[in-house]
ROGUPA-111204 format. One record per residue (C-alpha): residue number from 1; z, y, x; residue in one letter. Coordinates in pm, 1 decimal, decimal comma, m for minus. Each point is the difference from the previous one (the first is absolute). Layout:
<rs>
   i       zz       yy       xx aa
 NUM        Z        Y        X  a
...
</rs>
This chain:
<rs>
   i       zz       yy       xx aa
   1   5824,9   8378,8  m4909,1  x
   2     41,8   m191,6   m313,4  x
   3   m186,0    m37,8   m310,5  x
   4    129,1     22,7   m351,7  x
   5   m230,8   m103,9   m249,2  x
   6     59,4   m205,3   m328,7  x
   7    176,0   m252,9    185,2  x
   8    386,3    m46,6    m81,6  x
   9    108,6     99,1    297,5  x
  10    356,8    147,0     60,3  x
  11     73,6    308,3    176,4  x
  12    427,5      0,3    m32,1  x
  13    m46,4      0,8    408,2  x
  14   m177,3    337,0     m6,5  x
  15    260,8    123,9   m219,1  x
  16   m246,2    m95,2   m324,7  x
  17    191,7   m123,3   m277,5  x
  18   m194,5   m237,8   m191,1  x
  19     10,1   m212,4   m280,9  x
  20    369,2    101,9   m115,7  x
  21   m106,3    249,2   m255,9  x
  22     40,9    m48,4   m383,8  x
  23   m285,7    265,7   m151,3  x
  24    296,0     97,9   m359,3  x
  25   m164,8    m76,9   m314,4  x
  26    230,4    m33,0   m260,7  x
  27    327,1    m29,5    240,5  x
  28    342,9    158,8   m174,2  x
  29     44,7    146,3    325,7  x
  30   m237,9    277,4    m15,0  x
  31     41,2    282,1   m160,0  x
  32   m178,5    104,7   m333,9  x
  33   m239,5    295,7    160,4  x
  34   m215,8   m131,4    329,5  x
  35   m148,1    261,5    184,3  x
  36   m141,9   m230,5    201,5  x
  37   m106,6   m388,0     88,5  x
  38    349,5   m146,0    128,7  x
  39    126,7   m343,6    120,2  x
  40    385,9   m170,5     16,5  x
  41    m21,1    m74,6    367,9  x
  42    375,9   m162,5    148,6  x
  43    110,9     67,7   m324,7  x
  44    m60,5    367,2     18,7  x
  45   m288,2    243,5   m197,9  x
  46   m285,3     79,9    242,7  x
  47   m288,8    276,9    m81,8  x
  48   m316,4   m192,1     65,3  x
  49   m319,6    201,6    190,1  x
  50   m329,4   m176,7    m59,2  x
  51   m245,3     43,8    293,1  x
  52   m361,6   m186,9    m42,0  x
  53    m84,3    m86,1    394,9  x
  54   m264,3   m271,3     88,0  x
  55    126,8    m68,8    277,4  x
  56    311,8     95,5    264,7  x
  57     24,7    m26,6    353,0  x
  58    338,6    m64,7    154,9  x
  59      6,3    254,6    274,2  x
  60    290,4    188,2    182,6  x
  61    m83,6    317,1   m162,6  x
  62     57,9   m186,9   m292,0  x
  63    283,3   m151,8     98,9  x
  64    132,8    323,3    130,0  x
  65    m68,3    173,0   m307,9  x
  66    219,7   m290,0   m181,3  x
  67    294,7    126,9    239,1  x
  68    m34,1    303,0    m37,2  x
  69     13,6    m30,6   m419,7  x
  70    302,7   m251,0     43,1  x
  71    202,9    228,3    218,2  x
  72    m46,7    322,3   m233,6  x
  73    372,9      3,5   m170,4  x
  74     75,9    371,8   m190,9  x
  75    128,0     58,0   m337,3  x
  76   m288,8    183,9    m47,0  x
  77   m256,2   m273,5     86,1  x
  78    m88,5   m281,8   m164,9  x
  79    104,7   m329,3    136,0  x
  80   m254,1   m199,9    109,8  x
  81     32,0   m410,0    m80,9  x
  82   m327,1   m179,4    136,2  x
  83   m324,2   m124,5    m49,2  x
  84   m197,9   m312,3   m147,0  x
  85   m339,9    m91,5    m82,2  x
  86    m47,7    m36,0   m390,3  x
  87   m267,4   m369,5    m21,0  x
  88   m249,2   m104,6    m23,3  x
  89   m138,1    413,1    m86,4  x
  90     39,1    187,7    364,7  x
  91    283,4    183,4   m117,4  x
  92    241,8    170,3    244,9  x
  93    342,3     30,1   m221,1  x
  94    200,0    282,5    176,7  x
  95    406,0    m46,0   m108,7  x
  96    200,2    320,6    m13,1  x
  97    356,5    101,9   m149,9  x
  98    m46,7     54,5   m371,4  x
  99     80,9    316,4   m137,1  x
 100     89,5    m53,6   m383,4  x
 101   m112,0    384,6   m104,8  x
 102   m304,5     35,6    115,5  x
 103   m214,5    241,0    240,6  x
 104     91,1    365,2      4,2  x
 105   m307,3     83,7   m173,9  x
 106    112,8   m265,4   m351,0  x
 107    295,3    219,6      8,6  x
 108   m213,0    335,4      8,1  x
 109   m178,8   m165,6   m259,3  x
 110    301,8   m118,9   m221,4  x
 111     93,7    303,3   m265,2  x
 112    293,5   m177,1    m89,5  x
 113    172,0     12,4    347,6  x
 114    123,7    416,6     38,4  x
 115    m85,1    166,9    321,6  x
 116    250,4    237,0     92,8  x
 117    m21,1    165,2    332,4  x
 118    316,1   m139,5    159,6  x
 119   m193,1   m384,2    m96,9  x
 120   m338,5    137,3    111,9  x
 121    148,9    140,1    351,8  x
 122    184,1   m349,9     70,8  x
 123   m323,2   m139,3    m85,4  x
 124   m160,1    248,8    258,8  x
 125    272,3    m79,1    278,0  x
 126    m42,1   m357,0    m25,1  x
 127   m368,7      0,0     70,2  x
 128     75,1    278,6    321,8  x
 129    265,0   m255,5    137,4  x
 130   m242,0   m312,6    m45,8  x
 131   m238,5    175,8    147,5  x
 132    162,3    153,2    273,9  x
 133    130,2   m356,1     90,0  x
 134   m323,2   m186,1      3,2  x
 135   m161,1    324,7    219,8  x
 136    236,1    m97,2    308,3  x
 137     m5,1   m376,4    m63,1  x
 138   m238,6   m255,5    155,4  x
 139   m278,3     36,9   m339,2  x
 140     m6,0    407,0    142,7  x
 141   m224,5     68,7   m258,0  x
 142    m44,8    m75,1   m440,7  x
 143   m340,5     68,4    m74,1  x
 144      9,7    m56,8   m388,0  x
 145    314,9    198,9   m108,0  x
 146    m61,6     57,9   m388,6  x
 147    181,7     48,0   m287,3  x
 148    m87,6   m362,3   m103,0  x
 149    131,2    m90,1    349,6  x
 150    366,8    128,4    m58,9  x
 151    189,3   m259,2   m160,5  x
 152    283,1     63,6   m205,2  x
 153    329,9   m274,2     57,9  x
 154    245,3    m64,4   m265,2  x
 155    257,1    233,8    101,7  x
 156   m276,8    236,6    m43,1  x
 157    m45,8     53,2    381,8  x
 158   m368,9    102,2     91,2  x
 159   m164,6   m252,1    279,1  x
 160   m272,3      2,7    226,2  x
 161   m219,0   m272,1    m80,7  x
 162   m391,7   m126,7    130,8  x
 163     86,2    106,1    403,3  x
 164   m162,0   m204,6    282,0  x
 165   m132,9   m344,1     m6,8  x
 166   m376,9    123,9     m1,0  x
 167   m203,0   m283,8     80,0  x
 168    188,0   m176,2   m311,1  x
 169    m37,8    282,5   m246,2  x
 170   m356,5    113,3     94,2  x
 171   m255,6   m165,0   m270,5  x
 172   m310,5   m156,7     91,6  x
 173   m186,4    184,7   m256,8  x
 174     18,0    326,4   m145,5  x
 175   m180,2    172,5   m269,1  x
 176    m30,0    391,1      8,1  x
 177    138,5      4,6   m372,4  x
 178    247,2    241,0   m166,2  x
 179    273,9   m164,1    105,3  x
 180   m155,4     47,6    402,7  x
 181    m45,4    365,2    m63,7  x
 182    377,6     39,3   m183,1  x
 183    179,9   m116,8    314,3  x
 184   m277,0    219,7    234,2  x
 185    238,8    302,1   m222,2  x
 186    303,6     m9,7    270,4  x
 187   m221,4    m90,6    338,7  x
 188     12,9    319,2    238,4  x
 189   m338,4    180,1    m20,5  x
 190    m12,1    m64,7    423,8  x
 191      1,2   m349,2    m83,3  x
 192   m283,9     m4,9   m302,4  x
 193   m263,8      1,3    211,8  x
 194     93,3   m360,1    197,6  x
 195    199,7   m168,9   m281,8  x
 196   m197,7   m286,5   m175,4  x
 197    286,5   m198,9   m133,3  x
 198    314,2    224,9    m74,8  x
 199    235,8    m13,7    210,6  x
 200   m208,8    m13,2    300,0  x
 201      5,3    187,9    223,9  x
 202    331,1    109,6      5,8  x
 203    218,9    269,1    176,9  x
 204    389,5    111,1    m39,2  x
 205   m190,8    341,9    m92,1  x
 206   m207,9   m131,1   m288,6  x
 207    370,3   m176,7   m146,1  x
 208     97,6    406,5     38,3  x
 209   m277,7     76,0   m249,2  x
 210     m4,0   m302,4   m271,1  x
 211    413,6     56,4     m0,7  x
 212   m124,6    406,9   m124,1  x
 213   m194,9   m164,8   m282,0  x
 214    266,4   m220,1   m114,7  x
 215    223,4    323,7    m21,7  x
 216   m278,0    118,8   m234,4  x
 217     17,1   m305,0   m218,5  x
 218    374,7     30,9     19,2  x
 219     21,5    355,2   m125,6  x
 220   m261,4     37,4   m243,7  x
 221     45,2   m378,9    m98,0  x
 222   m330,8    m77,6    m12,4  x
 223   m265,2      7,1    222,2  x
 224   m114,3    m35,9    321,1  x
 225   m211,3    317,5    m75,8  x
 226    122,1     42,7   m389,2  x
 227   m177,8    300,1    m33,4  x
 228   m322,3    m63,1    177,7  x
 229    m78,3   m289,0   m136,9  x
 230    m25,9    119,4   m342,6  x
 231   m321,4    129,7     93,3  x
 232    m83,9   m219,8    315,9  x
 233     m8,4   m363,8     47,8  x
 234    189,1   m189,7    300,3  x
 235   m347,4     47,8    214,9  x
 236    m85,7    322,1    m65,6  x
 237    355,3    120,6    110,7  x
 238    m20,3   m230,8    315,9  x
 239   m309,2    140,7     86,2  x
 240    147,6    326,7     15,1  x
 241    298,6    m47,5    167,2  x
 242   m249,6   m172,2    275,2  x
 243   m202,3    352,4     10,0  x
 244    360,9    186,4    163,0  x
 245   m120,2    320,1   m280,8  x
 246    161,3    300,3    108,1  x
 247    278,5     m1,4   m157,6  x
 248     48,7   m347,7     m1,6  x
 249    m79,9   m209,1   m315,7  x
 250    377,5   m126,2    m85,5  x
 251    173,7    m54,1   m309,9  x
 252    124,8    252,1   m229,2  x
 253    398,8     58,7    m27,1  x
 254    120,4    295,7   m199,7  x
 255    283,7    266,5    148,9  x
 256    201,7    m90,4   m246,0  x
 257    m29,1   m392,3     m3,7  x
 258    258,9    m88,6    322,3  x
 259    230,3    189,0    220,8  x
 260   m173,6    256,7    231,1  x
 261    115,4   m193,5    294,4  x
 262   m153,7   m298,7   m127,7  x
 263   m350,0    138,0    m77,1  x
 264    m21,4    148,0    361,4  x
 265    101,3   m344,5    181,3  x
 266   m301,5   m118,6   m267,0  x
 267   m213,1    233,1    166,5  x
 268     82,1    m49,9    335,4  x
 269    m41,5   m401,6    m24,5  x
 270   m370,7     50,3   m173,0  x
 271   m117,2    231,6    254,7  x
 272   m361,0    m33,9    127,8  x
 273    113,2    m20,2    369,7  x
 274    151,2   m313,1     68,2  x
 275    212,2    156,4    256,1  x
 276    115,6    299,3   m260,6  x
 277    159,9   m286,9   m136,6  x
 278    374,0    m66,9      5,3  x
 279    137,1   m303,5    128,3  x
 280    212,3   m290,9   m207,3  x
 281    332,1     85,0    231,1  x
 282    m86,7    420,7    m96,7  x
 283    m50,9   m100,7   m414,1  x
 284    335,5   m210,7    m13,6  x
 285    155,0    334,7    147,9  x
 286   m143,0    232,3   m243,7  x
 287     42,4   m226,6   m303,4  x
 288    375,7    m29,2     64,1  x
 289     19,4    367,8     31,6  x
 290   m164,0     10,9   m350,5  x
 291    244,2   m261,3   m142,4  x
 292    271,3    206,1     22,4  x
 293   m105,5    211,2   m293,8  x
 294     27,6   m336,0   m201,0  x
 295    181,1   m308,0     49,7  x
 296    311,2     13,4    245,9  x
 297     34,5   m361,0    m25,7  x
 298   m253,9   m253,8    m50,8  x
 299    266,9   m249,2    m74,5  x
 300     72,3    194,3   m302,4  x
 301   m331,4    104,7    m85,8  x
 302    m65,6   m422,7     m0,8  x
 303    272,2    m28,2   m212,2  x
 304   m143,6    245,2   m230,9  x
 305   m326,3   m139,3     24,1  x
 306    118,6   m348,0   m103,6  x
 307    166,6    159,2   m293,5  x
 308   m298,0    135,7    m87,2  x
 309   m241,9   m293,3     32,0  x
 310    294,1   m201,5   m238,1  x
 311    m84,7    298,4   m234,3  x
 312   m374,3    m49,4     m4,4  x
 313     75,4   m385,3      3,5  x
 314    197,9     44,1   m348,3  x
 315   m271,9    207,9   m151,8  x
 316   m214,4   m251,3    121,7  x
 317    191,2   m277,4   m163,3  x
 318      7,8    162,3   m332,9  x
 319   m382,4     61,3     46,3  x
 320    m87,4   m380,8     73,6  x
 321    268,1    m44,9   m327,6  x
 322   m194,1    195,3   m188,4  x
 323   m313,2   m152,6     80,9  x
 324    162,6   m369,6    m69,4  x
 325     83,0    127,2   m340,9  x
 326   m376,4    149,0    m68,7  x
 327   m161,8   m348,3    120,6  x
 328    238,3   m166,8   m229,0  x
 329    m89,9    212,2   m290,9  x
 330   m345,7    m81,5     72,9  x
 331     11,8   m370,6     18,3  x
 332    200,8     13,7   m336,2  x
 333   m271,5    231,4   m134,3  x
 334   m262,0   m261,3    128,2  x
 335    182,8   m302,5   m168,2  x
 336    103,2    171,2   m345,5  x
 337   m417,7     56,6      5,3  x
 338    m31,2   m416,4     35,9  x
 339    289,1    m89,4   m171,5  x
 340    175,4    122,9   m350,3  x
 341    289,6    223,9     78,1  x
 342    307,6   m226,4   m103,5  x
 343   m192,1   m281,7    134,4  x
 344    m66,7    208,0    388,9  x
 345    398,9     79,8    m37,3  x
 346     91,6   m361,8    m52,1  x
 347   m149,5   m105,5    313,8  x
 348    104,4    317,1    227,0  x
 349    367,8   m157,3   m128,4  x
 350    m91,6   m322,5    161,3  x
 351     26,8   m152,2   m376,6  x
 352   m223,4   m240,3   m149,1  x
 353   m204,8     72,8   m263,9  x
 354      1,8   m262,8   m273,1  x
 355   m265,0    m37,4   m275,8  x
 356      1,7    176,7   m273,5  x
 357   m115,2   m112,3   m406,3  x
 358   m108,5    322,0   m191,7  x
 359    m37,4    m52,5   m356,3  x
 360   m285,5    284,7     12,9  x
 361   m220,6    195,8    141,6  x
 362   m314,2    131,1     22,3  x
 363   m250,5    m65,3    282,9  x
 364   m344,7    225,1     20,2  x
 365   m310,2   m183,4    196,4  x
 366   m281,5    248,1     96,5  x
 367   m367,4   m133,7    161,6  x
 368   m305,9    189,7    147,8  x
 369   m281,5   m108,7   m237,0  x
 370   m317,3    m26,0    273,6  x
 371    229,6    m20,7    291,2  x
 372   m194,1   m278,0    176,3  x
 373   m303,4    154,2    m34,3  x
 374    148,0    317,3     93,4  x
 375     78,0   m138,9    329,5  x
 376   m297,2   m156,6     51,9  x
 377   m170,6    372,0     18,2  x
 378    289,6    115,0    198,1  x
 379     97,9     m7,5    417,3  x
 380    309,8   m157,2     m4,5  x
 381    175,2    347,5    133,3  x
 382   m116,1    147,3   m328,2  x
 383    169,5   m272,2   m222,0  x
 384    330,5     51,3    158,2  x
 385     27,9    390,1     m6,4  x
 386   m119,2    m57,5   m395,8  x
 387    249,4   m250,5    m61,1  x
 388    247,4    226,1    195,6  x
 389    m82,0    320,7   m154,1  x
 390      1,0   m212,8   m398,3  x
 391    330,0   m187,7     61,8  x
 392    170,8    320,9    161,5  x
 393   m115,8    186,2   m356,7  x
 394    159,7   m288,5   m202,9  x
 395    288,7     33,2    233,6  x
 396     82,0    357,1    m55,7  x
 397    m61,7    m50,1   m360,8  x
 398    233,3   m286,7    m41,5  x
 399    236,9    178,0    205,6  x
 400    140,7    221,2   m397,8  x
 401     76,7   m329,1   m135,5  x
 402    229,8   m245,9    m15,5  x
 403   m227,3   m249,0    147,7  x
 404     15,9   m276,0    305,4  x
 405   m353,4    m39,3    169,2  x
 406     22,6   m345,2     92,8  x
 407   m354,7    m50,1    200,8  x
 408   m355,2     88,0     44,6  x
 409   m194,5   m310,3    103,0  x
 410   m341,4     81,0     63,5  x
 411   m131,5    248,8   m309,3  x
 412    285,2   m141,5   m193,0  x
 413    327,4    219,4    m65,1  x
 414    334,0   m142,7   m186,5  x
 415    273,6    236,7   m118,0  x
 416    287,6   m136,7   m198,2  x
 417    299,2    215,7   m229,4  x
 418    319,1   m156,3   m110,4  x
 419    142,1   m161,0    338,6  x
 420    186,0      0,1    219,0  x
 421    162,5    253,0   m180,3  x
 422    m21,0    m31,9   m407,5  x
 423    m89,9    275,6   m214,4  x
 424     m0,2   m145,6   m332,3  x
 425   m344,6     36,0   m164,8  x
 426   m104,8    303,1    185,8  x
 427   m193,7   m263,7    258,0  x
 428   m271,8     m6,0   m210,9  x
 429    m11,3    395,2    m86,8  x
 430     22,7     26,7    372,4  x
 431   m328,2   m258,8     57,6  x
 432   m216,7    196,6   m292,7  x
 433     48,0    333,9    111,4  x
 434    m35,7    m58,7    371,2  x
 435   m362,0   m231,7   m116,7  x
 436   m106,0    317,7   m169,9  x
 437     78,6    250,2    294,1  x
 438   m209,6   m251,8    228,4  x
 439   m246,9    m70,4   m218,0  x
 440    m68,3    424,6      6,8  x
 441     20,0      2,4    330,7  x
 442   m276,1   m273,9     75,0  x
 443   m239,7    159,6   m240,8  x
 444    m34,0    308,0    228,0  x
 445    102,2   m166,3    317,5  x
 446   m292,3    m21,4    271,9  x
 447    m96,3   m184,6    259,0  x
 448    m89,6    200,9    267,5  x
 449   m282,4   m231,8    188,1  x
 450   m138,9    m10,1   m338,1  x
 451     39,8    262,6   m203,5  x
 452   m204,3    m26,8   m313,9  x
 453    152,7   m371,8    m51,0  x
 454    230,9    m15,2   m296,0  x
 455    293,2   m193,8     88,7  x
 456    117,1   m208,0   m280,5  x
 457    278,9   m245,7    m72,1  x
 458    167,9   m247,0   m190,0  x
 459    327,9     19,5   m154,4  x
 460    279,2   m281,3   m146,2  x
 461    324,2     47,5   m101,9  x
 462    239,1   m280,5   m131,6  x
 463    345,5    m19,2    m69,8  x
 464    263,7   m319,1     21,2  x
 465    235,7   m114,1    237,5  x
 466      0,2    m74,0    349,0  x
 467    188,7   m164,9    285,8  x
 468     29,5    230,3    297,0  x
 469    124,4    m47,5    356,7  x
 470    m47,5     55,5    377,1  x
 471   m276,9   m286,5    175,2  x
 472     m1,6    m44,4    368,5  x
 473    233,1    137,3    347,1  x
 474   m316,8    183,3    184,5  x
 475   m144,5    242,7   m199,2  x
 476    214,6   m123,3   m332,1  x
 477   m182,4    111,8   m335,6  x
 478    122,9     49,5   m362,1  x
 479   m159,7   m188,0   m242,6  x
 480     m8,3    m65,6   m331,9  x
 481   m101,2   m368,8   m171,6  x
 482    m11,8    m88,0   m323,8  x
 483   m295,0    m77,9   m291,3  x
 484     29,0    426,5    m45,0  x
 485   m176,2     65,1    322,0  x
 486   m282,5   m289,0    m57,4  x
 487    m48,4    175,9   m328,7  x
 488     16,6    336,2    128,0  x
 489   m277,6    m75,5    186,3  x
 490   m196,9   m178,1   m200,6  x
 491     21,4    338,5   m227,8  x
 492   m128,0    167,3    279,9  x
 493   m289,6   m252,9     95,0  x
 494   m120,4    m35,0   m369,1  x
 495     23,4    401,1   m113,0  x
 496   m312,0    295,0     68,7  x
 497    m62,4    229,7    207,3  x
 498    211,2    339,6    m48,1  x
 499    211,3   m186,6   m215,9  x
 500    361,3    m48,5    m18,6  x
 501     21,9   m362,2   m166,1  x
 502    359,8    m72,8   m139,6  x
 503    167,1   m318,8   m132,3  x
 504    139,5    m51,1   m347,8  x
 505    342,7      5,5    152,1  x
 506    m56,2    281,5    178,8  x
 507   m151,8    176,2   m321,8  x
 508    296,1   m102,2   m190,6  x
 509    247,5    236,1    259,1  x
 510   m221,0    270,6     24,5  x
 511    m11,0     21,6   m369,5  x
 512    428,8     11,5    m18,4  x
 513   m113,7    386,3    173,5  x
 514   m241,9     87,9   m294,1  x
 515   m184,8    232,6    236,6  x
 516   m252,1   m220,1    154,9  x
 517   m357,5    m42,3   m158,1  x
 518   m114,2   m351,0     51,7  x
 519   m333,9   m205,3   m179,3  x
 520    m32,5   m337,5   m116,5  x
 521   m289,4   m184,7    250,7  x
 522     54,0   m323,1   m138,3  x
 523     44,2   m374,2     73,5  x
 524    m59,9    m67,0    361,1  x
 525     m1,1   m349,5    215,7  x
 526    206,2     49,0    268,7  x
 527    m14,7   m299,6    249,8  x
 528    341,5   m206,0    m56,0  x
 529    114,5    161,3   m257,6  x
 530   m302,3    m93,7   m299,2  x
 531    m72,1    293,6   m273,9  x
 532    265,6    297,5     27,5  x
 533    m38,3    367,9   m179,9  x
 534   m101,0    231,7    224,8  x
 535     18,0    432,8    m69,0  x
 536   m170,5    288,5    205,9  x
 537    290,7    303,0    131,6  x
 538   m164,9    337,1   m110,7  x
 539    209,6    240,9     83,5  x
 540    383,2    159,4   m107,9  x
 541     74,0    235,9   m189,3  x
 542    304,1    117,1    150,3  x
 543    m57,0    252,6    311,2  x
 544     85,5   m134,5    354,6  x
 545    258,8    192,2    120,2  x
 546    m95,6   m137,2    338,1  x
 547   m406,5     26,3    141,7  x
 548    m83,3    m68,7    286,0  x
 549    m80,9    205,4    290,2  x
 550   m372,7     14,8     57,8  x
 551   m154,0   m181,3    290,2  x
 552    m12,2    191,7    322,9  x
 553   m207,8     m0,1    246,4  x
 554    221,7    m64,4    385,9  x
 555   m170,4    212,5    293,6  x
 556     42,8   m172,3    358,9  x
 557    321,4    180,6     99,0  x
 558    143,7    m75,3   m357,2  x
 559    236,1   m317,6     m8,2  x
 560     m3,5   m152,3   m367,9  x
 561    373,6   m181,7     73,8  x
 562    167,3    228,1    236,9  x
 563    282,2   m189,4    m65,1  x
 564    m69,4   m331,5    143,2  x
 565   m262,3     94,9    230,7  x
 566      9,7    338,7    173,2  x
 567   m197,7    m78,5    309,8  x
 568   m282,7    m82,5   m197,8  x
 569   m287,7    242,8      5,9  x
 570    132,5    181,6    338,0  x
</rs>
């Protein structure tokens, strides 16, 4: 008796296969949809079975078991490869013929795929003839036939999968979880009572009885026990099958849900009395009796089914299409939000964007007055949803003009109108209306960890021209340089609270509209630039044709961008 602990020791003289398994990540060999951990093993796609074992012992049951999983060969039974211990973790690796679609119950599962009743009768047939094969081979016996446990090839032939080998596949551990009491739903209610892992004990009788519940599942699609466990949970309903009620506690199936013939061979395989019970030989009789009424030829009926899978593969196609075309819709969304339009579509091109001179425009600068001490009273939390739910009001209101927000550092937020695209003089039409809407919208904006505080801010506007471009390759910006910005800001830096403080050049525009009230504040020392004439914006005469929206208020399952970001807030 040998020993296997973490040691690397080979077992390719047991018939052990180890260390000559690739775990796929990433390979262009496997397919797009993985139902399940795989490997390229001699150049071919394994399905991988993780086991944790602490230790192994190297006996001739073991051994024999090997055999006997090596010499199963059926086109209804999955092909198994070998074995090898994953290092340094006590891993036992179990290597088995990969089946590209799946288990039987992913395909239950997948709406896409139709179920007609010539595809779910093959499907039925298959799982008789696996089962009838592995009955009178050495293994005599499955133990853990489930839905999950039928494995679906690529010619969409059903295989027997998970038979034998159980000193490998027994864990060391188990935890009486949901997942212990889900596959307790197809044991035989004879065998409840002794099993402690599923799938031991075992009998060719109990196989009788979890093949009846995957015939639920198959019908109904659902399941095991669709309709009982809309009211029960997996341990209530084991705990009843265990009791043997009078009538026995089985799963529902409706008259009118399968072929008569079908739901009495259901009945007959579930029944209390193991003996009641119908043999594997008997079933593959009865189900090709019942075929007749459906497919003459499987051949054909695979044909069809193939046909039919390149159907749901097309749909699927344009689906994934589809999708491509939303996600790039959203990352242009998300870049024509960082970048100016023309500017986003120039790079999308692959162009590059050159610099641009503007002759003029007008740039607003806005500042919290207090907003240091604000924060000093504030958790930071409470800073950032103010700033958020401030900048996202100034957003929506800049959102009815022709306007470029160019940044928010801190407190401080930068729009400019005029570039890239000109618009003649409007730019600075575009700046004093939009300074007015926000400058109503901050006088009865609140803060909602502090309430009674009146927000207040300051307010520059100045117009001249800029030079424009894109800086950087990660994360590129658009900014804007030129003397205009330094004196846009000082505007902002040197004006009141609740004020909109404008430039003589900017005056000078807004007075070409005649609609704009504006007041002389005086001569003003602006750092860099000496004395300059400075005038307070009032207000305009002329009606907006555009207001804002008024702020609202976002509940949790309300997404402010659905746009770009529709997981957020589920």
């Amino acid at each position: 008796m040998i020993l296997i602990s973490r040691q690397n020791f080979s077992l390719q003289q047991f018939g052990l296969n180890s260390g000559r398994v690739s775990i796929a990540s990433g390979n262009s060999q496997l397919p797009a949809q993985l139902f399940t951990t795989i490997g390229i093993y001699k150049g071919e796609r394994v399905a991988i079975k993780k086991v944790a074992k602490k230790k192994v012992y190297i006996t001739s049951t073991l051994l024999w078991e090997i055999k006997q999983a090596r010499d199963v060969s059926h086109e209804n039974t999955v092909r198994f490869v070998g074995a090898c211990i994953d290092l340094p973790r006590p891993t036992i690796l179990i290597l088995t013929e990969y089946c590209p679609k799946g288990s039987l119950k992913d395909v239950l599962e997948n709406e896409a795929i139709q179920l007609d009743w010539n595809f779910r009768m093959s499907l039925i047939h298959d799982v008789v003839k696996g089962m009838a094969y592995l009955h009178n081979s050495d293994v005599g016996v499955h133990g853990k036939l489930r839905s999950c446990n039928c494995l679906i090839d690529g010619r969409f032939v059903l295989k027997i999968s998970d038979f034998g080998l159980r000193t490998l596949t027994t864990p060391s551990e188990y935890v009486r979880d949901q997942n212990y009491y889900n596959k307790l739903l197809w044991v035989a209610p004879e065998l409840l009572p002794a099993t402690v892992i599923p799938g031991t004990p075992a009998t060719q009788k109990g196989d009788v009885y979890s093949f009846a519940v995957i015939l639920e599942e198959i019908v109904v699609r659902g399941g095991p026990y669709e309709t009982a466990r809309q009211f029960l949970d997996p341990q209530a309903i084991v705990e009843r099958v265990a009791l043997h009620e009078s009538p026995p506690f089985r799963p529902f199936v409706g008259q009118r849900d399968c072929p008569p013939d079908l739901l009495d061979l259901m009945e007959k395989c579930w029944s209390d009395s193991p003996d009641d019970r119908p043999t594997f030989s008997g079933i593959r009789s009865s189900v090709r009796l019942i075929m007749k009424g459906f497919c003459e030829n499987l051949m054909d009926d695979l044909l069809r089914r193939m046909e039919q899978y390149a159907n749901n593969l097309e749909s699927l196609v344009e689906e994934k299409t589809e999708q491509l075309s939303m996600e790039k819709r959203r990352t242009e969304e998300l870049l024509y939000q960082v970048l100016p339009r023309p500017v986003a579509q120039q790079l999308l091109a692959g162009e590059m964007v050159q610099p641009e001179q503007f002759e003029c425009v007008t740039i607003y600068f806005s500042d919290i007055v207090g907003f240091t001490a604000l924060c000093a009273q504030s958790r930071p939390m409470e800073v950032v949803d103010f700033l958020n739910d401030l900048y996202s009001t100034f957003d929506r209101i800049i959102g009815f003009y022709d306007v470029y927000k160019v940044e928010t550092i801190g407190d401080a937020y930068m729009v400019v109108s005029g570039l890239p695209e000109r618009n003649g003089h409007d730019h600075a039409r575009e700046i004093g209306l939009m300074a007015l809407a926000i400058l109503d919208a901050v006088k009865s904006f609140t803060i909602k960890h502090k309430p009674e505080y009146q927000l207040k801010i300051r307010i520059g506007i100045h117009s001249g021209p800029v030079c424009a471009g894109v800086v950087g390759q990660k994360m590129p910006h658009y900014c804007l340089f030129g003397d205009t910005v330094n004196t846009a800001s000082r505007m902002e830096s040197t004006g009141h609270p609740l004020k909109i403080h404008v430039s003589e050049a900017a005056k000078h525009i807004l007075d070409k509209f005649g609609t704009f009230r504006t007041e002389l504040r005086g001569d003003v020392e602006l750092k860099g630039k000496g004395i300059v004439t400075t005038y307070w914006l009032l207000e305009c005469s002329e009606p907006d044709p555009r207001p804002p929206t008024p702020m609202r208020n976002y509940n949790e399952n309300e997404v402010p961008f659905p746009i770009l970001f529709p997981a957020i807030g589920k």
